[in-house]
ChimeraX commands (.cxc) that place a marker at each C-alpha (Angstrom):
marker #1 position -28.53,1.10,-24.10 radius 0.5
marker #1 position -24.66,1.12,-24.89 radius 0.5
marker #1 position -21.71,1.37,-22.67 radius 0.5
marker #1 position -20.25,-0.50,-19.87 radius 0.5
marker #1 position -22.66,-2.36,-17.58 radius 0.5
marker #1 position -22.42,-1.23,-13.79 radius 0.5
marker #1 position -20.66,-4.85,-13.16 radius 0.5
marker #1 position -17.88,-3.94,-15.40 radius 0.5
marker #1 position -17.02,-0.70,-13.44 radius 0.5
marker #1 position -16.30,-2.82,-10.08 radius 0.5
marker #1 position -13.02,-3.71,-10.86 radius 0.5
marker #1 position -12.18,-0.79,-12.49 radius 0.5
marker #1 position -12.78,1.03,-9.33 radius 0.5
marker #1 position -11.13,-1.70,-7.29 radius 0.5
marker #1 position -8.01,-1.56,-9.10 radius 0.5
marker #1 position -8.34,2.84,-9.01 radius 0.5
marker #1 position -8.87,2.28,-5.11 radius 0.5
marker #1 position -5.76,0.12,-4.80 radius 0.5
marker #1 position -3.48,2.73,-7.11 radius 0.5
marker #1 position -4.41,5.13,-4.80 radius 0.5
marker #1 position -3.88,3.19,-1.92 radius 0.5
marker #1 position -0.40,2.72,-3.19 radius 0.5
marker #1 position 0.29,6.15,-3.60 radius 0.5
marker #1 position -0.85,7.10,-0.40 radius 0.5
marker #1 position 1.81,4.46,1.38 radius 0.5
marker #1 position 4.47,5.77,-0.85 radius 0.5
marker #1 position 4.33,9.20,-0.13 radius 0.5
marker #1 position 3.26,8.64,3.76 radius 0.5
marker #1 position 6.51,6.32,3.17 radius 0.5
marker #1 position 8.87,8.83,2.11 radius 0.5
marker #1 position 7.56,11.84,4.72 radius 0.5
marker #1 position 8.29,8.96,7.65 radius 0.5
marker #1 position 11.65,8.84,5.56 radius 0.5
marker #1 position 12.55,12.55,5.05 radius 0.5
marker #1 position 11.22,12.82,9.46 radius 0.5
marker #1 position 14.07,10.21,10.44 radius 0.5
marker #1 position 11.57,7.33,11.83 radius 0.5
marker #1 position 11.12,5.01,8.44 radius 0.5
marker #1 position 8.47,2.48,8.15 radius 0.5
marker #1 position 10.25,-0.99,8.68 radius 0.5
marker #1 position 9.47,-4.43,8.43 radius 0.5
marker #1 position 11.84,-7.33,8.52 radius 0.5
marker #1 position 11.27,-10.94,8.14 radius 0.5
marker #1 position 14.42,-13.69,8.03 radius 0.5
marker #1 position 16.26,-12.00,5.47 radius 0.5
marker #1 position 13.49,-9.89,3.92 radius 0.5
marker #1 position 13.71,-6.84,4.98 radius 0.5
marker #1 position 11.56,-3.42,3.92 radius 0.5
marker #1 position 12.55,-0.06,4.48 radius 0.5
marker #1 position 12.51,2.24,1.59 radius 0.5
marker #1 position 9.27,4.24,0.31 radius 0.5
marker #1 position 10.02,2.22,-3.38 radius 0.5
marker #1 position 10.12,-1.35,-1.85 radius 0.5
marker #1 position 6.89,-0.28,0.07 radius 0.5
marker #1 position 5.18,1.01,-2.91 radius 0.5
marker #1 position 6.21,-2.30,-5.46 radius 0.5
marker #1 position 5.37,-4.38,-2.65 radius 0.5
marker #1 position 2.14,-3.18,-1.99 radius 0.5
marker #1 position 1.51,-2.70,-6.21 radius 0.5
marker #1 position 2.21,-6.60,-6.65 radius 0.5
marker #1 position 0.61,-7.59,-3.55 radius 0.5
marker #1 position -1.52,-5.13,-1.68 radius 0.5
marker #1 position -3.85,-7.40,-0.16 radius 0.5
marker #1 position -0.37,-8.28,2.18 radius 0.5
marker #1 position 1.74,-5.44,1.83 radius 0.5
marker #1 position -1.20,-2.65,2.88 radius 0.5
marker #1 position -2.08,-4.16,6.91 radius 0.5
marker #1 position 1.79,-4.63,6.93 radius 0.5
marker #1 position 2.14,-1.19,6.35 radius 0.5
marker #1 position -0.94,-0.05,9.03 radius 0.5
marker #1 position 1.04,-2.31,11.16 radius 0.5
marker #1 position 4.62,-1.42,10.63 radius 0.5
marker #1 position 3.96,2.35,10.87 radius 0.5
marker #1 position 1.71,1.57,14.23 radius 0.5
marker #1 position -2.11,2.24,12.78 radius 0.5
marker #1 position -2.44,-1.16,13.45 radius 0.5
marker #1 position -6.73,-1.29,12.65 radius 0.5
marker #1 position -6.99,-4.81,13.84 radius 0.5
marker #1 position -6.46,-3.94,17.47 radius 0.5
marker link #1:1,2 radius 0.2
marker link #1:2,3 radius 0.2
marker link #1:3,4 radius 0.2
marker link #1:4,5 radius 0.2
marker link #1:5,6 radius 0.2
marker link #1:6,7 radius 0.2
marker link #1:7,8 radius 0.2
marker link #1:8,9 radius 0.2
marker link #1:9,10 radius 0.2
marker link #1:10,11 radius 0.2
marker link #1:11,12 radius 0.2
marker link #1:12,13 radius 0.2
marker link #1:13,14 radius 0.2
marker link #1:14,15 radius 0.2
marker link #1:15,16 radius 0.2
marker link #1:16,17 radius 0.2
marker link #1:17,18 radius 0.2
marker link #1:18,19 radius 0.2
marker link #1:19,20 radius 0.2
marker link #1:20,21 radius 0.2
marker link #1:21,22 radius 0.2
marker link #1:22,23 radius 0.2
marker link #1:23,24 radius 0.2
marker link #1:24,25 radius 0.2
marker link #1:25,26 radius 0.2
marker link #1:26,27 radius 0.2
marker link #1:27,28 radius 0.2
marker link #1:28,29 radius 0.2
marker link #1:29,30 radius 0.2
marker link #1:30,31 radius 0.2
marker link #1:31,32 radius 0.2
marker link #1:32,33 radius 0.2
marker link #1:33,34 radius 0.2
marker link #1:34,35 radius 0.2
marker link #1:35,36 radius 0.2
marker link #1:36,37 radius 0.2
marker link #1:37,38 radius 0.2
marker link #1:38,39 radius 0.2
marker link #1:39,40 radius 0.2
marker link #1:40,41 radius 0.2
marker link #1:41,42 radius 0.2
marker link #1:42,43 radius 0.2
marker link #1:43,44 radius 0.2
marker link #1:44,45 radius 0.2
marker link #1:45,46 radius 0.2
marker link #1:46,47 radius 0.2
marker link #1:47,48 radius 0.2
marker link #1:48,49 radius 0.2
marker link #1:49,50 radius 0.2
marker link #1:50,51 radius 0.2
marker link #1:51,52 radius 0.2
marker link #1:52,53 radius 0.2
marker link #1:53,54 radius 0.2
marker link #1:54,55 radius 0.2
marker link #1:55,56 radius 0.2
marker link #1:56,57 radius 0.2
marker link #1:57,58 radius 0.2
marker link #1:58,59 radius 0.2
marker link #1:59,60 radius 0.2
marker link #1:60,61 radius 0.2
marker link #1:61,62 radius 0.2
marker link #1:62,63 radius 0.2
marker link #1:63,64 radius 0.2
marker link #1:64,65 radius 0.2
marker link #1:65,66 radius 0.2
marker link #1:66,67 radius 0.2
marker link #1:67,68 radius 0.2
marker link #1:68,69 radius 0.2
marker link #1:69,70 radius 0.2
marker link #1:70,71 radius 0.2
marker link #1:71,72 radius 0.2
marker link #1:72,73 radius 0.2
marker link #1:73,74 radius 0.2
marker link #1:74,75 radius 0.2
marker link #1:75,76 radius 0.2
marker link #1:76,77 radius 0.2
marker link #1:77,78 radius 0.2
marker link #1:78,79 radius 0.2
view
């Protein structure tokens, strides 16, 4: 048999799960932009706004950047 194994395609779908993920909190980003009521987050000086600093933030470090997002836009799922 030739090909991938299965346990090669886990990451691969991971990593396709996450790009998507990203997408989907850019563009929900920018429609909460375009409506006037922008998903914001601010920490100290750190502050995130923008549908870009969403989506880089969430590309480097989604396992952070994606409940921030739930939270900051108010789908909070760990209520």
């Amino acid at each position: 048999m030739t090909g991938l194994p299965p346990t090669a395609l886990v990451p691969i779908l991971v990593l396709l799960l996450a790009l998507g993920i990203d997408t989907w909190i850019y563009a929900d980003a920018k429609e909460r932009l375009r409506q006037g009521n922008p998903a914001s987050f601010s920490f100290g000086s750190l502050r995130i706004e923008t549908p870009q600093a969403w989506f880089l933030g969430s590309l480097i470090l989604w396992v952070v950047f994606f409940p921030l997002y739930l939270t900051a836009t108010g789908r909070n799922p760990f209520r």
